[in-house]
LUMZA-715692 format. One line per 2 residues: number of its first residue (from 1); for each residue x, y, z of C-alpha. Coordinates in steps of 0.001 Angstrom, whole numbers, plus 500000, padded with zeros to 6 digits. Last residue first. Example, Ala and Ser with C-alpha at 12.3 -4.5 7.8 and 13.67 -1.06 7.14 Angstrom:
BEGIN
2> 513670/498940/507140  512300/495500/507800
% end
This chain:
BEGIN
677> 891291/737814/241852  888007/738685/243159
675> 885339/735898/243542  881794/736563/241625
673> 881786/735180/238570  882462/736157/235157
671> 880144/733215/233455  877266/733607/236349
669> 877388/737853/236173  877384/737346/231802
667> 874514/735120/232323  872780/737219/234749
665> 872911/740495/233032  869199/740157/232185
663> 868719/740821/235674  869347/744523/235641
661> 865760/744478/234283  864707/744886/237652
659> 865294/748510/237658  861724/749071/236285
657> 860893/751193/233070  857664/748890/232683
655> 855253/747043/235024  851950/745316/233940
653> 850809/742562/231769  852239/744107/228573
651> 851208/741979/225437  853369/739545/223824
649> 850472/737478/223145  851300/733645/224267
647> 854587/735004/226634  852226/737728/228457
645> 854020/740306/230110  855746/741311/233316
643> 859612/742939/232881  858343/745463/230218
641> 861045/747197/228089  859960/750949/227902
639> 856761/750874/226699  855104/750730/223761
637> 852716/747581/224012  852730/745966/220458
635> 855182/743463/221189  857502/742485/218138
633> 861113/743824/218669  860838/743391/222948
631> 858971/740224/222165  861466/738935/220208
629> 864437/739071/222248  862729/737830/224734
627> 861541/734819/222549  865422/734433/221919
625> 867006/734282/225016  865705/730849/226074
623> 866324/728796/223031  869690/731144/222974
621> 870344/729747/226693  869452/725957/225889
619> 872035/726211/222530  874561/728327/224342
617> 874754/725049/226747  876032/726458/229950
615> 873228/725913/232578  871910/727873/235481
613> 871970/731032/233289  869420/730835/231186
611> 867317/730705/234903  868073/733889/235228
609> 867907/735153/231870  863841/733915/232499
607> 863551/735779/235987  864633/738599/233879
605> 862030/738874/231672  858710/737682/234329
603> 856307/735637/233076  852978/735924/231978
601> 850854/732510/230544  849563/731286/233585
599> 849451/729060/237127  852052/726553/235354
597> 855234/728690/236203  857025/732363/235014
595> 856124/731206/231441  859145/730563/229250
593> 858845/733541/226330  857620/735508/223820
591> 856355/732592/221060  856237/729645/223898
589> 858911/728337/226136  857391/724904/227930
587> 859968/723068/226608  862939/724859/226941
585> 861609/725875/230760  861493/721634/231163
583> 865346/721135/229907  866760/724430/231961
581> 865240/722401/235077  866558/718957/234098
579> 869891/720915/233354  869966/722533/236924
577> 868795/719864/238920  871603/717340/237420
575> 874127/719749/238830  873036/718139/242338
573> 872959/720967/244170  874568/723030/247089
571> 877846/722808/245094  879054/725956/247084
569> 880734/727747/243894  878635/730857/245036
567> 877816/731710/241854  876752/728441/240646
565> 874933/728095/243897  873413/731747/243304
563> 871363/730465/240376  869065/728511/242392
561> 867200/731438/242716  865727/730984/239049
559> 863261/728172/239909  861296/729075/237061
557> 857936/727332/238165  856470/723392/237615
555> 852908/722290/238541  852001/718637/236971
553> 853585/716992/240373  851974/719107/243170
551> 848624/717247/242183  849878/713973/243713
549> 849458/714795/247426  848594/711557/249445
547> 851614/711933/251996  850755/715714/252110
545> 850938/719068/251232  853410/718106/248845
543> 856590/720989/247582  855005/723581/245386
541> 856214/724798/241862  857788/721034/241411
539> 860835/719735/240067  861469/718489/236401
537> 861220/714866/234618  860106/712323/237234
535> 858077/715327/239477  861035/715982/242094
533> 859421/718287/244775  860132/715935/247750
531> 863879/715095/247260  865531/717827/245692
529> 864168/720141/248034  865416/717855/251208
527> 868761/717905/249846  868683/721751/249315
525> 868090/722215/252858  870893/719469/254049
523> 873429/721689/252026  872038/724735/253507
521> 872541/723382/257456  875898/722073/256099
519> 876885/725305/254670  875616/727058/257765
517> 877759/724542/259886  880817/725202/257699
515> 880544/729135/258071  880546/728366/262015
513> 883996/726393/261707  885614/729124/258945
511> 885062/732016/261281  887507/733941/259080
509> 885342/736742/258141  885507/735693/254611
507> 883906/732512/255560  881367/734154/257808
505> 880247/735688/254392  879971/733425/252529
503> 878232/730908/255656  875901/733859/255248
501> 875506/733686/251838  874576/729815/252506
499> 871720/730384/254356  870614/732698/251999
497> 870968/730336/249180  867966/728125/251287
495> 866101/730822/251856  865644/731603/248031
493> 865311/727541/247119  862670/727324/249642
491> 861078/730436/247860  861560/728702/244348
489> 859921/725359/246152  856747/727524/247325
487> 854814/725548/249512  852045/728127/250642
485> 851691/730218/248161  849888/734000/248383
483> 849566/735960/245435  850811/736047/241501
481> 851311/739390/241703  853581/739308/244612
479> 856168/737671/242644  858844/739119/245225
477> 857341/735944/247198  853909/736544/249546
475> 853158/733579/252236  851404/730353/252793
473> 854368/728288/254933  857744/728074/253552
471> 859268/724731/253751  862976/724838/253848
469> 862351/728540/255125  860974/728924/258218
467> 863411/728244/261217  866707/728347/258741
465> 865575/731457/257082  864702/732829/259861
463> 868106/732423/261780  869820/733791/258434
461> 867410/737318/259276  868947/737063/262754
459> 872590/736328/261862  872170/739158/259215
457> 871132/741500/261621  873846/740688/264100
455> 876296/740817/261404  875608/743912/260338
453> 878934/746011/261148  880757/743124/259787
451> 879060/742995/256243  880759/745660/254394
449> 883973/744264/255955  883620/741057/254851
447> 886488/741023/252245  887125/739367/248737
445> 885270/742573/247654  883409/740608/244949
443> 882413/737922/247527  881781/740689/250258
441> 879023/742302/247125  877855/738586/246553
439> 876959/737814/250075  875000/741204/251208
437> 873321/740535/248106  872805/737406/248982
435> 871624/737983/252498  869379/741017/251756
433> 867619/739061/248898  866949/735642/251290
431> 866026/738073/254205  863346/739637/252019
429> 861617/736645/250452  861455/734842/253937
427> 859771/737396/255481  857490/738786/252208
425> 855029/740583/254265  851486/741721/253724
423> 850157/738730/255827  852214/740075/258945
421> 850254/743429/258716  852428/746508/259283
419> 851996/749360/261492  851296/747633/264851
417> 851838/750288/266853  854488/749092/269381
415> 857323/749993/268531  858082/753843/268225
413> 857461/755272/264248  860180/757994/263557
411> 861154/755433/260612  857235/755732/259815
409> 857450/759479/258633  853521/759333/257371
407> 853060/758647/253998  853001/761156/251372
405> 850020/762211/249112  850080/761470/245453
403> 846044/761196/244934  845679/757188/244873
401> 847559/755936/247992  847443/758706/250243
399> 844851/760595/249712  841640/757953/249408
397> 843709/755229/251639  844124/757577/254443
395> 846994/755873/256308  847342/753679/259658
393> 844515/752183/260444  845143/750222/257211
391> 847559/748259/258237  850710/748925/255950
389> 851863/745879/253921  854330/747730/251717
387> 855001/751352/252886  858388/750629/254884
385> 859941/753439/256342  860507/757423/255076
383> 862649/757096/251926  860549/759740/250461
381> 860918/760192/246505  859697/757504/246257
379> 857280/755655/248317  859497/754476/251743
377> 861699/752257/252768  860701/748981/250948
375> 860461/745026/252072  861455/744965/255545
373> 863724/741649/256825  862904/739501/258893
371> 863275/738980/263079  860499/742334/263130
369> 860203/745500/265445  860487/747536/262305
367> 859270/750524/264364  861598/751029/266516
365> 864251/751759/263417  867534/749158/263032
363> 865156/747859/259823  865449/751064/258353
361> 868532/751600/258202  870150/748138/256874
359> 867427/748858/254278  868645/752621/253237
357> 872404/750795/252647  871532/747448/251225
355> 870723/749381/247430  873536/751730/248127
353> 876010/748582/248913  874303/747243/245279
351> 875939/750683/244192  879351/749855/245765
349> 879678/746936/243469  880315/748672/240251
347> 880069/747603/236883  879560/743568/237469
345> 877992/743295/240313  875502/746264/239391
343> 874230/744705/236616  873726/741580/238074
341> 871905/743208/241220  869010/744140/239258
339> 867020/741048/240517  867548/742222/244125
337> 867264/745486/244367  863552/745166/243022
335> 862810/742636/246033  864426/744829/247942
333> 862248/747815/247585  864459/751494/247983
331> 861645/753355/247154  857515/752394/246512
329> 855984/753377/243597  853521/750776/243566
327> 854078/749133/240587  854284/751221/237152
325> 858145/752310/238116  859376/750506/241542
323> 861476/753609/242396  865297/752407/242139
321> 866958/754295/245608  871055/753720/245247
319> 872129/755088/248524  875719/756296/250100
317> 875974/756838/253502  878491/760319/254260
315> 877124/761174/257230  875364/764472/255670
313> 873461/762262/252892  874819/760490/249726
311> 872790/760397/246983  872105/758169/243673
309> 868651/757973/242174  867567/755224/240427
307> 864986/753672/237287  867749/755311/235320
305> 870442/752485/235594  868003/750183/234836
303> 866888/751054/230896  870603/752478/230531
301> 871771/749135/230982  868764/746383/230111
299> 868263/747777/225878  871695/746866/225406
297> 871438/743782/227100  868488/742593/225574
295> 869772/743334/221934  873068/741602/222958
293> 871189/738690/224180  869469/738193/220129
291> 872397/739204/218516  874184/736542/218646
289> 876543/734463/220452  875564/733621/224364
287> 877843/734760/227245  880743/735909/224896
285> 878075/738003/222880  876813/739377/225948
283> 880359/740515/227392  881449/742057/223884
281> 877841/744187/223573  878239/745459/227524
279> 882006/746044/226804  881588/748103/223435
277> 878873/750394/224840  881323/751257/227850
275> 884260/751999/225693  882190/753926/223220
273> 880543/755779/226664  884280/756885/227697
271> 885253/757997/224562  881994/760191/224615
269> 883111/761465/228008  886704/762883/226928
267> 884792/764266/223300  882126/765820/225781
265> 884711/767339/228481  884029/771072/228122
263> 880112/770665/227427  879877/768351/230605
261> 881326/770811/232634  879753/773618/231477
259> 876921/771906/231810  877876/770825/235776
257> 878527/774302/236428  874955/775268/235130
255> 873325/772898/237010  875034/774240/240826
253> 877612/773724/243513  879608/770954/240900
251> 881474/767898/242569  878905/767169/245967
249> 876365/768371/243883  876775/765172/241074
247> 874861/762946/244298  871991/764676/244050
245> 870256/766871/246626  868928/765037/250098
243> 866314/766425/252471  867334/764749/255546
241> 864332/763330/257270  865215/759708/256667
239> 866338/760631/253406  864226/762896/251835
237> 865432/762883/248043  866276/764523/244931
235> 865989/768518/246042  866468/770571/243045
233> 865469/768845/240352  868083/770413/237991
231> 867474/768748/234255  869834/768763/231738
229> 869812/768755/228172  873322/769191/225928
227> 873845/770200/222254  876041/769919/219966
225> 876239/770712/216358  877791/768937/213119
223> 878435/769638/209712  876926/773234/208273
221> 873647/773037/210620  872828/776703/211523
219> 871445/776760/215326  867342/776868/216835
217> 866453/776535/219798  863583/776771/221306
215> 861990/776643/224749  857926/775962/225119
213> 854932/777300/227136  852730/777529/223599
211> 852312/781000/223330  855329/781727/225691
209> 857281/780745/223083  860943/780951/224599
207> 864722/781855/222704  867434/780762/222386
205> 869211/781408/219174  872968/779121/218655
203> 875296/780804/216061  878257/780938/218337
201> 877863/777626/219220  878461/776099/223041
199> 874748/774975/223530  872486/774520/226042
197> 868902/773549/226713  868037/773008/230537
195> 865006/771649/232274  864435/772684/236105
193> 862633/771601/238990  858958/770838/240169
191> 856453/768612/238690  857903/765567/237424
189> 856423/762695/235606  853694/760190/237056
187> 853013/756627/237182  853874/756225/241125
185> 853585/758509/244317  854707/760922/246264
183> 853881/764480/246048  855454/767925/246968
181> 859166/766816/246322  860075/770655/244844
179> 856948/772575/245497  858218/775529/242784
177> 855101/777934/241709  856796/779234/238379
175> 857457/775960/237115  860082/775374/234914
173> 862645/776512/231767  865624/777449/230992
171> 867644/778463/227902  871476/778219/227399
169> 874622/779394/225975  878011/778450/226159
167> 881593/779430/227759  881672/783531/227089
165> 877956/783549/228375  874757/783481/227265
163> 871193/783394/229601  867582/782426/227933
161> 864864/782431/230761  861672/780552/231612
159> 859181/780827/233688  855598/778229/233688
157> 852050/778233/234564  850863/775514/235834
155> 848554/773077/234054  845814/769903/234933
153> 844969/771680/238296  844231/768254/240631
151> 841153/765805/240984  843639/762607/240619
149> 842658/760164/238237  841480/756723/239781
147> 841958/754340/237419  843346/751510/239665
145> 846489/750807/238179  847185/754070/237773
143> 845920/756823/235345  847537/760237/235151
141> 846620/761802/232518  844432/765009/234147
139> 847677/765400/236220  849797/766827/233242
137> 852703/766961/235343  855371/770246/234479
135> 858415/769971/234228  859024/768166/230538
133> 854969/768717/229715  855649/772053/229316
131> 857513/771547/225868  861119/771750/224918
129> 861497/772472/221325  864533/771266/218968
127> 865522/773224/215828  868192/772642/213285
125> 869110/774752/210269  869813/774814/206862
123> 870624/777308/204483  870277/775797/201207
121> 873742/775046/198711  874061/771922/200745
119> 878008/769918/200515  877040/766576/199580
117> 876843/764290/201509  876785/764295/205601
115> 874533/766528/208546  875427/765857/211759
113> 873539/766232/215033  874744/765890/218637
111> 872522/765717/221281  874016/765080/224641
109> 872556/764358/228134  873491/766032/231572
107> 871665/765080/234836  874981/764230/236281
105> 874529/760793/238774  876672/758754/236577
103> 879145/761110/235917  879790/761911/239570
101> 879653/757825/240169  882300/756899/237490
99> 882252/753340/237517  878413/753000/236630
97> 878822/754964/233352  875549/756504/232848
95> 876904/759192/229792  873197/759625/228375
93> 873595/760172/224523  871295/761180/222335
91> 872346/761050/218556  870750/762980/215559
89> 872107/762022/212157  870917/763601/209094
87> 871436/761479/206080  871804/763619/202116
85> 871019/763420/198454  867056/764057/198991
83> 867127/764402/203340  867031/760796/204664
81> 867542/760400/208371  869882/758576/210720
79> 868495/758218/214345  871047/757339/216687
77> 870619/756132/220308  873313/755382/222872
75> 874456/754718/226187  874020/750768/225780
73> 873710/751294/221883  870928/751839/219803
71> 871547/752134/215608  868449/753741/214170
69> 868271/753341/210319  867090/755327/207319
67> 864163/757504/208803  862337/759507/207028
65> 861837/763252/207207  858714/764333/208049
63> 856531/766750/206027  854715/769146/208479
61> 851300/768955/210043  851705/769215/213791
59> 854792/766849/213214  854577/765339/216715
57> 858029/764469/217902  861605/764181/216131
55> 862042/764584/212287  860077/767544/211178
53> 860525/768900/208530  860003/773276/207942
51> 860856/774338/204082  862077/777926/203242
49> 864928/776150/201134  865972/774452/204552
47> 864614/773943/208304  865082/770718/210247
45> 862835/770528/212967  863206/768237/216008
43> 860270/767871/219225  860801/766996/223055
41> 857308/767576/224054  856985/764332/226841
39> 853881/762304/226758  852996/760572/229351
37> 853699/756467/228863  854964/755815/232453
35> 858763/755561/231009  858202/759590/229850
33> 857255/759857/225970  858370/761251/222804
31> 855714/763203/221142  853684/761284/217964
29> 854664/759678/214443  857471/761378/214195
27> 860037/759309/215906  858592/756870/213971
25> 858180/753214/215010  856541/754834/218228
23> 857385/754550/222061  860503/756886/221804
21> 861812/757405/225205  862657/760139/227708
19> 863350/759559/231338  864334/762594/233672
17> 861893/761633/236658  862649/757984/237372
15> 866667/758818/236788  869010/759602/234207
13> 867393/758905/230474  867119/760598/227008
11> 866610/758868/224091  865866/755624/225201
9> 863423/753378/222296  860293/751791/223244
7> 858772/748609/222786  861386/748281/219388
5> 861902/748255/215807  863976/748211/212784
3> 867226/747662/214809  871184/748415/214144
1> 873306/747648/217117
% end
């Protein structure tokens, strides 16, 4: 899809550590940046007549050559530059196919450049650079939340080396003092590992500027080139003590097989990404015409898939861990699973199984002495037990929190301790999201057998739900943010589909009399929802605190977890809910979007696709769709598709380059459906 503008545009993306994006309207008009906002020296020169341009990254002073159109795609970003008589194109393409887990986990991007009219009488070449900044943090930049900038060396020094062989050619580049995983922590690139540059062409130079800590590359441009960039991180994960490599190493033994790999088969893989582009754009256009949901959905796939990092460990357990980018940092959180599980549904199933996978551990841990559900395992990159809600006798806020340092291995925690505080929970949040999901991925099996060997669990966490959740008391939802609610209808709704996931899933188990009581239990639930928050023309944010309670009826909320009945087929409902519902968020949409409830003007992106997709008028959903649409083309925050900004100002609230926008895939997920044929 052709587009003048954007937040911020992928160029190169795999993972929370490999992310590159273009937050400018030029390409030139400063250095790419990393999803947290740091800037990343990726930089393009075009040399010819004795003339430098530059038409990727910080000019430093040269002419730039301007840019004719970009065309983004879900794996795909083109820039197409003007050059007198001539267009240079420059493509980067990140093969994250979500059926092909090997591929999906290989740090390997392409750059291919191409150089059309008329034939040039100059000699022209192309150069890219590779800065420091790629492996190496720039601590002195790092600002969270809180402001607190961490008192640590702002540069290391760095090695490089430029190696050819009879297959292709490459240069390499990264730290000389290797810590691979040595911090933990949020808006911050990578520090340890190893960037690649490669190329197949016999005229390819490689070479390093040790002046300014940079690889270059630099190749004769008569048509086309290729290039690839990977990254080698070395270690990827500690998994419950297991220090965990990628998921790609259990195909290639090291980065420079996996090039060679991905050099060899790059016409085989590009068909494979023009397939996959052309399914994401034909799904959204069949779920709401236009080009306003394709837009979001293109800039959704690539956007979520790299907010993870896919392992398997020594047993063979598969895990999907999203890092909660610009939030806390924490791994494997459910409530982040759990609006990116549309996505995931529909490309492969077995990855929301990697999202359940680390939590299902955890919570069978002495420490998680708890009838709910945990909200995290761990701050990336160490899935090492629950950080949310941690008392505070048990970690160093100063370190800890602010300055990168690790938790403590809670998962070897015994009961006991008291490491959590209750208030810092989501209970009813969390065993809602593990249910469902646990739900929808059996539904899309047509089997239980991922659930079976957690049925206990899931009968406790469904035993919750049923005790606490048809009125929840004053407690955290995944929108945290907003802070405690006692009340909360949305919640209710939450518990109230997780009851009936697990009459799903007993259903599928073939316990068809104790699935019916669930139902009946959820069925009842959802009566007594529709009855007490009903305001004449839309239903509630909070149920009535009481008899006299007439202030609950000018509050209203996105009451997008209601969704899952039209997924579920289980009629839950009164149908009427949903269109009086979609009716009210029509109405109170304003110029970016439908607010996430009455309490202020931010909402929440894919809480809003959501809710566009508890009704099937294209007219409601486009009305819906469209201020998105707009505020990722208009806002003047550049970051990589924000999932928590303000619908009067289209200004970023908080959050960017999180998994969660896997939700915007909602309305294709609730038109496809769940049940296998």
């Amino acid at each position: 899809m052709f587009i003048e503008r954007a937040a911020a545009i992928p160029l190169i993306t795999h993972d929370p550590y490999f992310s590159i994006w273009c937050g400018s309207d030029r390409p030139t008009d400063k250095d790419p940046i990393h999803w947290s906002g740091l800037p990343q020296a990726l930089r393009g020169r075009l040399h010819a007549g004795g003339k430098t341009y530059a038409f990727l990254g910080d000019p430093k002073g040269l002419p730039v050559l301007p840019v004719f159109s970009i065309n983004v795609t879900a794996l795909s970003t083109e820039y197409t530059y003007t050059f007198g008589d001539r267009k240079l194109s420059v493509r980067f393409t990140s093969p994250l196919i979500p059926s092909d887990l090997v591929l999906l986990s290989r740090p390997v991007s392409y750059i291919d450049c191409r150089l059309t009219g008329e034939d040039p009488a100059d000699d022209i070449q192309i150069e890219f650079q590779l800065g420091r900044s790629i492996v190496s943090t720039d601590n002195s930049l790092i600002i969270g939340h809180s402001g607190f900038v961490p008192e640590m060396p702002m540069f290391h020094p760095v090695t490089n080396e430029t190696v050819y062989t009879a297959a292709y050619h490459y240069a390499v580049m990264g730290r000389a003092d290797q810590k691979p995983l040595g911090y933990s922590g949020d808006n911050h690139t990578i520090d340890f590992g190893y960037v690649y540059l490669a190329s197949a062409g016999n005229d390819a130079c490689l070479s390093f500027d040790a002046e300014n800590s940079r690889v270059l590359y630099r190749e004769p441009l008569y048509g086309e080139i290729h290039l690839a960039v990977a990254y080698d991180d070395l270690v990827s994960i500690n998994y419950f003590g297991e220090w965990v490599r990628a998921y790609w190493t259990k195909t290639y033994g090291t980065i420079q097989t996996a090039i060679g790999a991905a050099i060899a088969d790059r016409e085989m893989i590009l068909s494979l990404c023009k397939k996959q582009d052309e399914k994401v754009e034909q799904n959204a256009r069949a779920a709401c015409p236009g080009d306003d949901y394709a837009l979001l959905c293109i800039f959704a796939f690539r956007h979520t898939l790299a907010a993870h990092k896919l392992i398997e460990n020594s047993e063979g357990e598969l895990a999907f861990l999203s890092k909660e980018n610009d939030s806390n940092g924490c791994i494997g959180t459910v409530d982040v699973s759990y609006p990116s599980t549309p996505l995931l549904l529909l490309e492969n199933p077995d990855l929301v199984k990697g999202l359940m996978n680390p939590v299902f551990r955890f919570s069978s841990c002495p420490v998680w002495e708890y009838d709910f559900a945990p909200h995290d395992v761990g701050r990336y990159p160490y899935a090492w037990g629950q950080v949310y809600g941690v008392n505070p006798a048990h970690r160093d806020l100063a370190w800890t929190h602010h300055q990168g340092g690790v938790y403590p291995p809670f998962y070897q925690y015994p009961s006991g301790l008291e490491v959590y505080s209750l208030r810092g929970q989501m209970p009813v949040e969390e065993c809602g999201n593990m249910l469902i999901m646990a739900a929808a991925c059996c539904l899309k099996d047509g089997s239980a057998d991922y659930a079976i060997p957690h049925m206990d669990t899931l009968r406790k966490w469904t035993g919750y739900l049923v005790t606490y959740g048809e009125d929840p008391g004053e407690q955290l939802c995944t929108d945290d943010f907003a802070g405690h609610l006692a009340h909360n209808v949305n919640l209710s709704a939450k518990a109230i589909m997780g009851v009936e996931a697990f009459a799903q899933i007993l259903s599928l188990a073939g316990d068809g009399e104790e699935a019916a009581r669930y139902h009946e239990t959820a069925k009842k639930m959802a009566k007594s929802l529709e009855d007490r928050s009903f305001a004449e023309d839309h239903y509630s944010l909070v149920y009535p605190s009481s008899a006299d309670d007439s202030a609950y009826r000018d509050t209203w909320s996105l009451k997008y977890n209601m969704v899952w009945d039209r997924l579920f087929g289980s009629s839950l409902f009164d149908p009427k809910v949903f269109e009086i519902e979609t009716d009210t968020y029509v109405k109170k949409a304003n110029p970016y979007g439908t607010p996430l409830d009455n309490r202020s003007t931010y909402t929440k992106s894919d809480w809003i696709l959501w809710s566009a997709a508890l009704t099937d008028s294209g007219e409601k959903r486009q009305s819906l769709i469209h201020p998105i649409a707009r505020f990722l083309q208009e806002t003047p925050s550049r970051y990589p598709f924000s999932d928590w900004y303000f619908t009067d100002t289209g200004l970023y609230r908080a959050f960017k380059g999180r998994s969660v926008q896997g939700g915007i895939f909602m309305p294709v997920l609730a038109d496809q459906g769940l049940f296998s044929l």
